[in-house]
C-alpha positions in Angstrom: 0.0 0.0 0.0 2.8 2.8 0.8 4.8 1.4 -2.3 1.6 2.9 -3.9 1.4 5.8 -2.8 4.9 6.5 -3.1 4.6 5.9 -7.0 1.4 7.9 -6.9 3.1 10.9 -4.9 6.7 10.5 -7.5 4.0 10.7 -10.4 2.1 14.0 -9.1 5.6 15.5 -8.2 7.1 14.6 -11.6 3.8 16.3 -13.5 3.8 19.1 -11.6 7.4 19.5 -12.1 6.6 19.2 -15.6 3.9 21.7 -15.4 6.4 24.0 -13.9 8.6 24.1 -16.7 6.1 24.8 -19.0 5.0 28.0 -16.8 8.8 29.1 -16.3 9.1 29.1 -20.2 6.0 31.0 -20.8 6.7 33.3 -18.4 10.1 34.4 -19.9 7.7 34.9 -23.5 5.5 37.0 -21.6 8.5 39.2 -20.2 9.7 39.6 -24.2 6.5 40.7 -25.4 5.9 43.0 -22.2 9.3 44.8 -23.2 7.8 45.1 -26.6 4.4 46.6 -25.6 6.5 48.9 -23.4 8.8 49.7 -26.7 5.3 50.3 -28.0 3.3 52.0 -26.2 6.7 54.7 -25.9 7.0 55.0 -29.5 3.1 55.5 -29.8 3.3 58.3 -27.0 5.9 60.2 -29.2 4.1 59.9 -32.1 0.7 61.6 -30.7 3.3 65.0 -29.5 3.3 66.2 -32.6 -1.2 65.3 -32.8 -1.1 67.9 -29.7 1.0 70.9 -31.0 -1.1 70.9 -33.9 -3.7 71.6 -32.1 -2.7 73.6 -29.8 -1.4 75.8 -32.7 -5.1 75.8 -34.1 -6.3 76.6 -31.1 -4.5 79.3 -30.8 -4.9 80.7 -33.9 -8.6 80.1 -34.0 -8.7 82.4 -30.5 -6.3 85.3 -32.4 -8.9 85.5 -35.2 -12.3 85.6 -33.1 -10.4 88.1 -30.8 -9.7 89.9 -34.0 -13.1 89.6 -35.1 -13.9 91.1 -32.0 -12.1 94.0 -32.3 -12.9 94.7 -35.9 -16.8 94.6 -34.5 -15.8 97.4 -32.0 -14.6 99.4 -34.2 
């Protein structure tokens, strides 16, 4: 009976060893593709500055000609 369940023990121990591999090897995938995201995601960030100044410069320039506008009216 304990030869048993030692063999049944060794084989749960040897799967989830098994198992373990598997996750550690996953695992170091994952970490790769997070670095790229984060490569990414940076790159993306970058890209969208140049999206704001534009319009912040239309803003601004939309704000200078209804202030003109305005002053035009006044006179």
């Amino acid at each position: 009976m304990s030869n048993y369940i030692n063999k049944e023990q060794d084989r749960r121990l040897f799967n989830i060893d098994g198992h373990i591999k598997v996750i550690n090897s996953e695992m170091g995938d994952v970490k790769k593709d997070i670095g790229t995201v984060k490569t990414d995601l940076a790159t993306v960030k970058t890209d969208v500055c140049w999206l704001k100044r534009f319009f912040f410069i239309v803003a601004t320039a939309s704000i200078a000609s209804l202030i003109g506008v305005l002053i035009g009216l006044l006179r």
